[in-house]
C-alpha positions in Angstrom: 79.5 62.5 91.2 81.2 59.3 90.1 79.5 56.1 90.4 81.8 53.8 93.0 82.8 50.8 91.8 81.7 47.3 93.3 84.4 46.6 96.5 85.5 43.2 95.7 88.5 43.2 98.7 88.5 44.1 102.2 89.5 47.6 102.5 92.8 48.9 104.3 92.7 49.5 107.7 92.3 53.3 108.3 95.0 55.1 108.8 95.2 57.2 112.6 94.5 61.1 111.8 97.7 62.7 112.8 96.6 65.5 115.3 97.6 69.2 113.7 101.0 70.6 116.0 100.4 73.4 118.1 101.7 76.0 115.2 99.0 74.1 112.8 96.5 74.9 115.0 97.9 78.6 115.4 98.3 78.9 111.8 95.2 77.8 110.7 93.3 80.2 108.9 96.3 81.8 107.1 97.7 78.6 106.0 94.1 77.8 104.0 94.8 81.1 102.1 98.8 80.5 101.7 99.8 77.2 102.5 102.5 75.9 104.0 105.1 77.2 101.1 103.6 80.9 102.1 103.9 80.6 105.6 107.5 79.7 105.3 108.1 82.3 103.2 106.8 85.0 105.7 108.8 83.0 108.7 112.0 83.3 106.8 111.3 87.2 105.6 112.9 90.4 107.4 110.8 93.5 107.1 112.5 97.2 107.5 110.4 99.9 108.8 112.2 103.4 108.1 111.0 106.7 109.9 112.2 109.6 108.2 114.4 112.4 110.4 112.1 115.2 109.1 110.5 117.8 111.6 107.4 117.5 112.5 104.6 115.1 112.9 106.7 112.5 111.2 105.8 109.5 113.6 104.8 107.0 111.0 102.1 105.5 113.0 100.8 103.9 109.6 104.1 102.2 109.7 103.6 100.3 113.2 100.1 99.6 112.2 101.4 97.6 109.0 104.1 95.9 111.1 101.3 94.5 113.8 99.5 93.1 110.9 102.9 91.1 109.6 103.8 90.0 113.2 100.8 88.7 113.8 100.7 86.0 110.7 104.8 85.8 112.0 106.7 87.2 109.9 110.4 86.1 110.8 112.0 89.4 111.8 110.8 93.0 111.7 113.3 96.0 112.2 112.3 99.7 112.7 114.8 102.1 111.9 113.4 105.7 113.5 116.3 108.5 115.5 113.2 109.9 117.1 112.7 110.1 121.1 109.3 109.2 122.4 107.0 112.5 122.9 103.8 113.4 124.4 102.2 113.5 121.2 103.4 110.0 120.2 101.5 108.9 123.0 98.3 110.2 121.6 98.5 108.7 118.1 100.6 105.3 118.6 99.2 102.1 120.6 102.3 100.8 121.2 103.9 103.2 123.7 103.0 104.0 127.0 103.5 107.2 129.1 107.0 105.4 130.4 108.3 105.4 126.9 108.5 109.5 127.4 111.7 110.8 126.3 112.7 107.0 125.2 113.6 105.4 122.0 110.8 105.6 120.1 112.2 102.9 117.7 113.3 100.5 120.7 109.9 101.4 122.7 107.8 100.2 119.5 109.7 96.9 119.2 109.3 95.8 122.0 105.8 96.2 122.5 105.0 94.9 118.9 107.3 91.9 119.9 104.9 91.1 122.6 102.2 90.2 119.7 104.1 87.6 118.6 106.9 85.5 120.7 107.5 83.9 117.4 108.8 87.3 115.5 112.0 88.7 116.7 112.0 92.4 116.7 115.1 94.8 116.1 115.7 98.6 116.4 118.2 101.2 114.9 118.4 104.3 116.3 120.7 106.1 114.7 119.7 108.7 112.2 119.5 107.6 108.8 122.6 109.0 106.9 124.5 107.5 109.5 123.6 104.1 108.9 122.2 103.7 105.4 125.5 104.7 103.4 127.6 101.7 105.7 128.1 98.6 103.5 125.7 95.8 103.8 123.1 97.8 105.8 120.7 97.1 103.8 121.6 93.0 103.1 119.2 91.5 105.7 116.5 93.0 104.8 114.0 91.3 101.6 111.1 94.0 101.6 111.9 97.2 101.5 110.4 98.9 98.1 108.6 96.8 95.3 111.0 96.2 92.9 110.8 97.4 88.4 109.5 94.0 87.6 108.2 91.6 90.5 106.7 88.6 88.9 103.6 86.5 90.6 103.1 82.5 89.6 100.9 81.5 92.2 98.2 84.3 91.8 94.6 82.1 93.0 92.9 82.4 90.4 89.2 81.7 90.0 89.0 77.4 90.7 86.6 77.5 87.8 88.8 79.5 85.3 91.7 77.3 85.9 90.3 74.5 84.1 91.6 73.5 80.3 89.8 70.6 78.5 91.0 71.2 74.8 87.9 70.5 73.6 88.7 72.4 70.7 91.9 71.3 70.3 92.1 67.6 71.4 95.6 65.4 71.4 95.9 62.1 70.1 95.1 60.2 73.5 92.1 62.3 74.1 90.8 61.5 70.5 91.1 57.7 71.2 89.3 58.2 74.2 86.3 59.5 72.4 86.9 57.2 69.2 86.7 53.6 71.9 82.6 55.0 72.8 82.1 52.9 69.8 78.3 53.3 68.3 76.4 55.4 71.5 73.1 53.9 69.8 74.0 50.6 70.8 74.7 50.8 74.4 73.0 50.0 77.1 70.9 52.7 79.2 73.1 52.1 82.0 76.6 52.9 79.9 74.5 55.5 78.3 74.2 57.7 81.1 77.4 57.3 82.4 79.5 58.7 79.5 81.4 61.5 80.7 80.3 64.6 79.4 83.2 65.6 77.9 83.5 62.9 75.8 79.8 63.3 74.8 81.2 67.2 73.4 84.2 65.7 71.9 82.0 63.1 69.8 79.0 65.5 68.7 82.0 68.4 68.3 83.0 66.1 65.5 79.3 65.9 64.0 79.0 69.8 63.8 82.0 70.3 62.4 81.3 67.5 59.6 78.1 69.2 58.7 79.2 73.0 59.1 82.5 73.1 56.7 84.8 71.6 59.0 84.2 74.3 62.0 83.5 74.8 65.4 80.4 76.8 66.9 82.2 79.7 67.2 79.5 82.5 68.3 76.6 82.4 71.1 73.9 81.6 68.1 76.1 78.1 66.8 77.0 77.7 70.5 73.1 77.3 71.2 71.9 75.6 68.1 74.9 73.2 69.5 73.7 72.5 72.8 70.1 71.4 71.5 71.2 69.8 69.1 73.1 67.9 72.2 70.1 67.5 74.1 68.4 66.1 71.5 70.7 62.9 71.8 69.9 62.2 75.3 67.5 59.3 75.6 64.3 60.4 76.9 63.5 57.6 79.3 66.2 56.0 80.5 65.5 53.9 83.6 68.9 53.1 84.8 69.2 56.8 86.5 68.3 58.8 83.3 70.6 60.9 81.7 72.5 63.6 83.8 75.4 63.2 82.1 73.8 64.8 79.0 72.6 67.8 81.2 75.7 68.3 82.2 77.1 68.6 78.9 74.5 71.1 77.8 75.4 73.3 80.8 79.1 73.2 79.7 78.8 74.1 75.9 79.4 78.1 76.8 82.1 78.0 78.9 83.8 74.8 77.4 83.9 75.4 73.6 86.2 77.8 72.9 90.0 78.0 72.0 92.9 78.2 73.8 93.9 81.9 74.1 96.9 83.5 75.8 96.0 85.8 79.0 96.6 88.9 79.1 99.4 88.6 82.0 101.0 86.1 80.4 101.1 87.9 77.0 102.5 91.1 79.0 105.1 88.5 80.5 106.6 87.2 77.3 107.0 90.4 75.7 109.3 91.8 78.3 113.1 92.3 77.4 113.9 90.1 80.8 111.9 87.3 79.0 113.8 87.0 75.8 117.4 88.8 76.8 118.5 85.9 79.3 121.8 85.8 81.1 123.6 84.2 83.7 122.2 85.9 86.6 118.2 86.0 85.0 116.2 85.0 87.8 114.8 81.7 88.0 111.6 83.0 86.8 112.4 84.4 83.3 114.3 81.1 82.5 111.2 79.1 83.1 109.5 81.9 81.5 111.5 81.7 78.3 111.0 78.1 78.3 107.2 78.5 78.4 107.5 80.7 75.2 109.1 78.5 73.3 106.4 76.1 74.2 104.3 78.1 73.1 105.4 79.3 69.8 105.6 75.7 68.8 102.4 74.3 69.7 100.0 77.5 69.8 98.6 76.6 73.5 100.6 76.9 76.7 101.2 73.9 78.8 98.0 71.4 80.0 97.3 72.2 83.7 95.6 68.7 84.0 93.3 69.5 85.9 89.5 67.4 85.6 86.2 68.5 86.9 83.8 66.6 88.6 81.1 64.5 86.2 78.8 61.7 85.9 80.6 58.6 85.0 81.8 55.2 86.5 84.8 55.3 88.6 86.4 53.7 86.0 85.5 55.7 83.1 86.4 58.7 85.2 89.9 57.4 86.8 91.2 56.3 82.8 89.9 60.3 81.7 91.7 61.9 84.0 94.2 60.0 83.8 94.7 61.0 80.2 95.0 64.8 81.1 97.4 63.9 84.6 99.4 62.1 81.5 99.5 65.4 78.9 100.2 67.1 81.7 103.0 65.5 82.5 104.7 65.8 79.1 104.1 68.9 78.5 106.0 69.6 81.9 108.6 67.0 81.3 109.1 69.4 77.4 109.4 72.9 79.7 111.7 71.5 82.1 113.6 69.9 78.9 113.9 73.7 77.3 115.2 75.0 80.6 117.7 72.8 81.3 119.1 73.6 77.8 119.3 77.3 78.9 121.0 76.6 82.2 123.9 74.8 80.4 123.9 77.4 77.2 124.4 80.1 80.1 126.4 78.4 82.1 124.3 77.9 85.1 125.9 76.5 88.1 122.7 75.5 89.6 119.7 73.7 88.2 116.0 74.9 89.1 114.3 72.8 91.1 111.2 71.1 88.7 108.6 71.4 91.9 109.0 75.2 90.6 108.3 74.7 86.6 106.1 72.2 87.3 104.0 74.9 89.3 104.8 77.6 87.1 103.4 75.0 83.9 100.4 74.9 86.0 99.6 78.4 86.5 101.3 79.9 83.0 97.9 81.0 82.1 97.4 83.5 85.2 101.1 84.5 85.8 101.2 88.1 86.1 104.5 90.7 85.9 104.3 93.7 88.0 106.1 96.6 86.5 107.6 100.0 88.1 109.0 101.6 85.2 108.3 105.0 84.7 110.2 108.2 83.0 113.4 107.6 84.7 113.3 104.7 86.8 114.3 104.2 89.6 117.3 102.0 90.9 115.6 98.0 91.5 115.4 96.8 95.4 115.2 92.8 94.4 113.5 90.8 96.7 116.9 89.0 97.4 119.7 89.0 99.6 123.1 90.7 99.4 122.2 93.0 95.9 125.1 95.0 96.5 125.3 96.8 93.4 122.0 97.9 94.4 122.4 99.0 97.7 125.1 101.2 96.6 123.0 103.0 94.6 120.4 103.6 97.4 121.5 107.0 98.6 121.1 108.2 95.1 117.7 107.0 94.7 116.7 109.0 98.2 117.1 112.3 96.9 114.4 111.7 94.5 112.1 111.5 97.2 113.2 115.1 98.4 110.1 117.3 96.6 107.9 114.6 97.7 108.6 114.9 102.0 108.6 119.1 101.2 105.4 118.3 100.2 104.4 116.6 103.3 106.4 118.9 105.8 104.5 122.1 103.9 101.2 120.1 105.5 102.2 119.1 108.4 100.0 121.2 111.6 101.4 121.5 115.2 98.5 122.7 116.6 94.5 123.7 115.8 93.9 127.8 116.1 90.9 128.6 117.7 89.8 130.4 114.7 89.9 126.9 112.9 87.7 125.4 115.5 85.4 127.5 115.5 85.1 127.0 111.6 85.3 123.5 112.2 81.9 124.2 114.3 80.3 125.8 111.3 80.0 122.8 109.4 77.1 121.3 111.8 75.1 123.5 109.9 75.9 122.1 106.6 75.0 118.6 107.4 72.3 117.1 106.2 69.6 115.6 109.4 69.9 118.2 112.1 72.1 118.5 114.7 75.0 116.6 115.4 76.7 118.8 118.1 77.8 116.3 120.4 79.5 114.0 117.5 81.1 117.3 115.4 82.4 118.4 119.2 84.2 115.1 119.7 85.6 115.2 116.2 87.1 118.5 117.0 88.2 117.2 120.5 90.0 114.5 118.7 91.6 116.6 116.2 92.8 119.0 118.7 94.4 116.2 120.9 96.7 114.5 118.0 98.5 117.9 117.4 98.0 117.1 113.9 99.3 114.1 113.7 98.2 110.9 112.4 94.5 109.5 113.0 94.7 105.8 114.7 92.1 104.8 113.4 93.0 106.4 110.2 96.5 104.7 110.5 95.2 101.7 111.2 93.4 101.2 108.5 96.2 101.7 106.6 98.6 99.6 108.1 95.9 97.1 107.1 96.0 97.8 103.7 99.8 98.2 103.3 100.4 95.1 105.3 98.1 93.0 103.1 99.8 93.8 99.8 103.1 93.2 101.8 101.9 89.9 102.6 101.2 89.5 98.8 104.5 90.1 97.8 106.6 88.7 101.1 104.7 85.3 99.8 104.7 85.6 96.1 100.7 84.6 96.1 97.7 86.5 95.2 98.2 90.0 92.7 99.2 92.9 94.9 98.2 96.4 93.7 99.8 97.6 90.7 100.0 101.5 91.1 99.1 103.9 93.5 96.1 103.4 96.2 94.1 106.6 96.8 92.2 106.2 100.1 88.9 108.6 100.6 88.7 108.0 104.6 85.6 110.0 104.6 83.4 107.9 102.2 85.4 104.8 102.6 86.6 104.1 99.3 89.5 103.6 97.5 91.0 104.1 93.8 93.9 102.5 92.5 96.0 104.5 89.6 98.7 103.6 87.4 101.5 106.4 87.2 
């Protein structure tokens, strides 16, 4: 909504539109939720898929589902580990076999059907059962999802475009203050300069009348907050005919969301408090350095680092331009005093490398909505990192297995090979329980259904799933969005989920 300014040169020529490449164009629609930095992260990651050796209706259909929904956005490499042979009733449940996969591989059979999603994905098997291959050094090196680790931190969460936005109002610096001081007397200006007075500087200069006439404070409740914004109205001038006075409108709209302090999110609160925050050492990821560097920002000037970000408003391109250009500018060196503390720490710990400032530059701009997933529970267990070649972990790996033992007794107690006839013919009772009438025909193909899958997984059931699974997978192979934090309970009858924190 600026006003341009008068063209006193002949533009530029216009620059040819580069044409988007063919993987652009293939791309598209994820790259508008994850960028380019997100897509590469997916290209360069390796999902595992392991299918347990238990008896039973162990096919893990779910799992194929979620792989078909990361080949498709091309992920870089996929790799199913499953022992099994393909069956009759794997041919009932899972889309990607066919009746001449009988008695085949059933990890190899998947693959390469999956594969044939994407020719950009390259697709791997293992066949051999898993305490044959697990416990060999390195097996597990290539991969960089496999569980979600005790602490997986998120900078680039999207937040809300609207809730991103810090103006200080409440807490202006020097440049900003000179901004609003060189307005001069607003009674004297012209109508024109009159309504084209950014509204921000409007709140920064009547901010200073409250407060002069209300003991030195700031509207602090939704009573002063509205006695505020008429008392802001009040100054606009009532007939201006140089394209009245939107600026002031604008300015009322923003007293409620705009005047209030800086305050610490919740996430970001959580974040400094943990021990990997304020306990660094030589191998502390990248993250907690930065991190650590933001605290100490933050204890020493009550407010975490300026985004610098500007919304849109009514002023002259000029007045405009030289206010955002204040913020770009506060920005700047509050980054440039971040990326000062962390370089400190990389030479106190002896940090061959340096990290890169395009990373605390971005983590400066999303401090406020950085969030810190945590797994730890009674007795945690042993951290998969996101990274390559954790070796320390991986030896711990077999260990960490046999905690799952009660939990796949629990699933091999429900497992059903077949449907008695008894059952069905319970199954039939229900039509009378349902509310409407009849529904013979639907209940009898229900059954059919049922009876068909041996008791295996549902498709459509699976592929639901897969849906889900894969999306959060997505969260975390990209580092973007907030995955889940704790346990999804899916009701596939009325279609709803719950989320619970164990």
């Amino acid at each position: 909504m600026t006003e341009e300014a008068p063209r006193e040169t002949t533009p530029p020529p216009l620059q040819p539109i580069q044409a988007p490449s063919a993987k652009e164009r293939k791309y598209d629609r994820q790259l508008r939720l994850w960028a380019a930095s997100g897509q590469r992260a997916l290209e360069e990651s390796h999902v595992l898929l392991v299918v347990g050796n238990t008896a039973g209706s162990n096919t893990s259909v779910a799992g194929a589902e979620t792989l078909k929904n990361l080949i498709l956005p091309s992920i870089g490499h996929f790799t199913i580990a499953d022992s099994a042979k393909v069956t009759e009733a794997d041919l009932g449940v899972n889309f990607f076999l066919e009746e001449s996969s009988l008695a085949k591989s059933r990890a190899e059979e998947t693959t390469s059907f999956l594969q044939e999603l994407n020719p950009d994905v390259q697709g791997h098997s293992i066949k051999d059962p898993l305490h044959d291959w697990l416990p060999k050094q390195d097996s597990l090196k290539p991969y960089n999802l496999i569980l979600l680790p005790a602490e997986f931190p998120i900078v680039d969460t999207h937040p809300d475009p609207e809730t991103v936005q810090d103006l200080r109002l409440l807490k202006p610096w020097d440049e900003l203050q000179a901004a609003e001081k060189e307005l001069g007397d607003l009674s004297q200006m012209t109508d024109h300069d009159h309504g084209h007075v950014p509204w921000l500087l409007l709140l920064l200069r009547y901010l200073q009348h409250w407060k002069q006439q209300h003991g030195g404070q700031y509207p602090s409740n939704f009573k002063e907050k509205t006695e505020f914004r008429s008392f802001v109205r009040d100054q606009a001038r009532t007939s201006n005919a140089e394209g009245g006075e939107e600026n002031f409108d604008e300015a009322c709209a923003a007293v409620l969301k705009s005047i209030s302090p800086p305050t610490l999110g919740s996430g970001c609160r959580e974040m400094f408090n943990i021990d990997s925050c304020t306990h660094l050492t030589q191998a502390s990821a990248n993250f907690w350095l930065v991190a650590n560097a933001i605290k100490q920002f933050y204890d020493k000037h009550e407010v975490l680092p300026l985004p610098g970000g500007l919304p849109d408003m009514k002023a002259t391109s000029a007045g405009y331009i030289k206010l955002q250009t204040i913020y770009k500018a506060k920005a700047r060196a509050d980054i440039a005093e971040v990326t000062d503390t962390v370089r400190k720490l990389e030479s106190s710990l002896g940090r061959p490398e340096q990290i890169a400032g395009s990373e605390i530059e971005q983590f400066c701009k999303n401090a406020a909505f950085v969030r810190v997933l945590t797994n730890h529970g009674k007795q945690p267990l042993p951290e998969l990192r996101l990274l390559k070649g954790d070796e320390k972990t991986l030896t711990k790996l077999p260990a960490m297995l046999t905690s799952f033992q009660s939990i796949s007794e629990v699933f091999l107690a429900m497992n059903i090979d077949f449907i008695p006839s008894s059952t069905l013919s319970e199954l039939k009772a229900l039509e009378d329980m349902i509310e409407g009438g009849t529904l013979e025909e639907r209940i009898d193909k229900a059954i059919e259904e049922v009876t068909r899958t041996l008791g295996h997984e549902m498709h459509n059931t699976s592929s639901i799933t897969g849906g889900m699974v894969a999306q959060e997978a997505i969260k975390l192979l990209t580092r973007q969005y907030v995955p889940v934090d704790g346990v999804v309970i899916w009701d596939g009858i009325r279609s709803r989920t719950e989320i619970v924190k164990i």
